[in-house]
N, C-alpha and C positions, 0 to 999 in steps of 0.2 A: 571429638572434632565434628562429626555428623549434628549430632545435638546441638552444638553452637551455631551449626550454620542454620538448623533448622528453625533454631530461636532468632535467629537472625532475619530470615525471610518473612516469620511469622511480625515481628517489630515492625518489618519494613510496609507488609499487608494492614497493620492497625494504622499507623500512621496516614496511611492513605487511605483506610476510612475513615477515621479520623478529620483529615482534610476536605475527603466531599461533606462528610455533616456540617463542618464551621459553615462552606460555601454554602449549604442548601439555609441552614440558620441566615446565615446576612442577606442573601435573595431575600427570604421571607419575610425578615425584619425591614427591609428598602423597600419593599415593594406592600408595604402593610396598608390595609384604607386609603390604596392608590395612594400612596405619599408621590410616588412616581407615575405619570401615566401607563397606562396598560400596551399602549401604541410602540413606546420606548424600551421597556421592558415591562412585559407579563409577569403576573406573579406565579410562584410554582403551585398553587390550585391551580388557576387558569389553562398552566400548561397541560397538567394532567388532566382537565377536564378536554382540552379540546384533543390531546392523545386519543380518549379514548370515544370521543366522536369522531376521529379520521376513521382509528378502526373499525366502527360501526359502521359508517358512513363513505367512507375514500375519501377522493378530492378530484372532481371534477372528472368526474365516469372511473377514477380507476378509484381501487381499494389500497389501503397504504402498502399493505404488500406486495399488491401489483409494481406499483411506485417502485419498493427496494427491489424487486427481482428483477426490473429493469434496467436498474442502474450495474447489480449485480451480474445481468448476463452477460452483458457488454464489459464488463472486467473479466472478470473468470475467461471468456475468452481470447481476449488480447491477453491476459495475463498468460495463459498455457500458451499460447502463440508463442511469445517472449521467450518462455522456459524453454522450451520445445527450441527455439533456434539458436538465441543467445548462448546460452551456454555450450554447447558445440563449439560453437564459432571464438568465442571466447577463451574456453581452454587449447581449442587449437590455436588463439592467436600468441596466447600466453606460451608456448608451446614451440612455435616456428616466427620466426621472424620475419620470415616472408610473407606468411597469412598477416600475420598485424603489420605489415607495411601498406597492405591490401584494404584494412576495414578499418586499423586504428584514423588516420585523416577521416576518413566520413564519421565514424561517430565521435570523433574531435568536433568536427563542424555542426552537427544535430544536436550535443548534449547540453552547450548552455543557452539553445535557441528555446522562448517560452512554447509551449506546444503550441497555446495559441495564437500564437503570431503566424503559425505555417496551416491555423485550420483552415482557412481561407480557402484555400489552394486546393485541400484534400479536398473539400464542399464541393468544388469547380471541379475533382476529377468523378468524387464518387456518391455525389449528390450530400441532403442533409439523413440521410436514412441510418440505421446502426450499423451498415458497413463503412462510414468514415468515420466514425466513432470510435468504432473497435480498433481499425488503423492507427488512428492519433492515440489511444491509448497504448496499441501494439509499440508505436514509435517510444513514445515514456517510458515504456516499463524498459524496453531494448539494453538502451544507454547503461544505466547502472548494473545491473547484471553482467551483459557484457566486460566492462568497466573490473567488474569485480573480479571476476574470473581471471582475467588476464594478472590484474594485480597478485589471486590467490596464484596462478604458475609460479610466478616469475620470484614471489617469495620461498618458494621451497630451498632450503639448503640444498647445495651443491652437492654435499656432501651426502645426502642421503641416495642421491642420484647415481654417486660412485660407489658407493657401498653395494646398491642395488647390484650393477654390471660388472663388482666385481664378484660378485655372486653367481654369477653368470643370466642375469636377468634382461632378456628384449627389449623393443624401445617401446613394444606394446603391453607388457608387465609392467617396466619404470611406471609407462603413462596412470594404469590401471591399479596397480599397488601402492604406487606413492606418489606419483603428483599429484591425482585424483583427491585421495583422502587427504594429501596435505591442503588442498585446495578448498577443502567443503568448508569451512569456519566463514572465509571470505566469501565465498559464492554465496552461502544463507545470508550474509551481511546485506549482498548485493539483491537478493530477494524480497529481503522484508523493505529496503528503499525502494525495491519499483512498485510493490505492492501499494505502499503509501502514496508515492508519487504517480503511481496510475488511478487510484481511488479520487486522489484531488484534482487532478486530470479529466477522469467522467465524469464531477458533477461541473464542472466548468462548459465542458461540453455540452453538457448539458443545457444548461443557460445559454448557449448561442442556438441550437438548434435542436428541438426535439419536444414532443409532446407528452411525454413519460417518465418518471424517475425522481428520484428524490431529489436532483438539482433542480429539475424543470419545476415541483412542484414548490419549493422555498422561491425561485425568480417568478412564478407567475400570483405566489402568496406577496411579494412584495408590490405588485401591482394596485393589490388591493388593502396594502396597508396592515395586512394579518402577520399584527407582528405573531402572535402566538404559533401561526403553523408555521411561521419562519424559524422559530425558536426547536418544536418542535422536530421540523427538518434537520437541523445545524443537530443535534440532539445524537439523533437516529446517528446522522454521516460518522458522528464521533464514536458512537460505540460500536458501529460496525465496524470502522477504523482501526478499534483496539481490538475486537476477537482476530479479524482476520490478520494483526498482527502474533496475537496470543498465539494461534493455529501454527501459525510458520516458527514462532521461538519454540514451543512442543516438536515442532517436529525437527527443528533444531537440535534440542538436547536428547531426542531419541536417535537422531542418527549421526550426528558428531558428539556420542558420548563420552568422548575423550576430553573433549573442549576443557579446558581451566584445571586439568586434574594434572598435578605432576607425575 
């Protein structure tokens, strides 16, 4: 069974490289002796060439890594913000009725408003600096976590609940012994969404306000028409994208190692 599934993963890994080569082959082949302008789409020399003039060079006083640690400090922050509160608040709401009578309406009313529709506001309370950045991302990520947790409670069988108390278990063991762990599946659910949706979140922010980052620096490449550090840009966002989703499924299957096993 092991071995099957392991040939399994391993299929599912070819296939997908697999698929980036077809895609890097037809880029190459469409984009051959400018059949397509370079403005529209760049070819992949091009891009790898001006890759590693950012690295060499930056973009506009910063160094590309400046760029990503930028965008990056202002996540990781809001993001532990997020952990740090939502979750409490969420298993508590999942939890009492009373608490989610209390926060379920407010984050009803925040979570299908675009973040940017409300940056506005934030701007006017907390200037354009990465303290309202971090905020509007703090808000993002909030919503789905939240969200999740309450959903992970409120699925746990009933019955494990009673099994527990008739064991003679507290409401602070049930919470801790088995709502808890019943709960973790759904909560990393709601983790790896706000992560993604706070990621797309900053560079959006980005582009409204701010002189740093990998949003700012694809909106201020569009100014001048560079498709390539555009391309470039969009490039970076995506595979940082994927590790930092990679990061949270790892720690996923090391601490709900239960998850999918009968």
């Amino acid at each position: 069974m092991e071995g099957r599934r392991i040939n399994t993963i391993s299929k599912r890994y070819l296939i997908s490289i697999l698929t980036g080569v077809v895609i890097l082959i037809l880029w190459t082949v469409v984009t051959w002796n400018h059949r397509i302008s370079s403005i529209i789409i760049p070819s992949p020399a091009e891009m790898w060439n001006t890759f590693l003039e950012l690295l060499e060079k930056g973009y506009k006083g910063h160094t590309l890594w400046e760029h990503l640690f930028a965008s990056l400090r202002r996540l990781l922050i809001a993001y532990v913000l997020a952990v740090g509160t939502a979750i409490p608040l969420g298993l508590l709401s999942g939890y009492s009725d009373k608490i989610r009578a209390v926060f379920e309406p407010i984050i009803a009313f925040i979570r299908p408003l675009p973040p940017l529709g409300y940056y506005t506001i934030i701007i006017l309370w907390m200037g354009i600096g990465d303290s309202s950045k971090i905020f509007l991302l703090y808000l993002g990520a909030f919503a789905p976590i939240f969200v999740s947790c309450v959903a992970g409670v409120t699925r746990v069988k009933q019955d494990y609940i009673n099994r527990a108390r008739t064991l003679g278990a507290g409401k602070r063991q049930v919470f801790f012994h088995v709502i808890l762990p019943s709960s973790l599946p759904d909560i990393f659910v709601g983790l790896r969404n706000a992560m993604s949706g706070a990621y797309a979140t900053s560079v959006a922010a980005e582009m409204v306000a701010a002189v740093s980052g990998i949003g700012w620096m694809v909106l201020d490449a569009s100014k001048y028409l560079r498709s390539d550090v555009i391309f470039v840009g969009i490039i970076i966002m995506g595979v940082t994208g994927i590790l930092l989703d990679r990061i949270l499924l790892y720690l996923e299957k090391k601490i709900v190692f239960w998850k999918g096993k009968s």
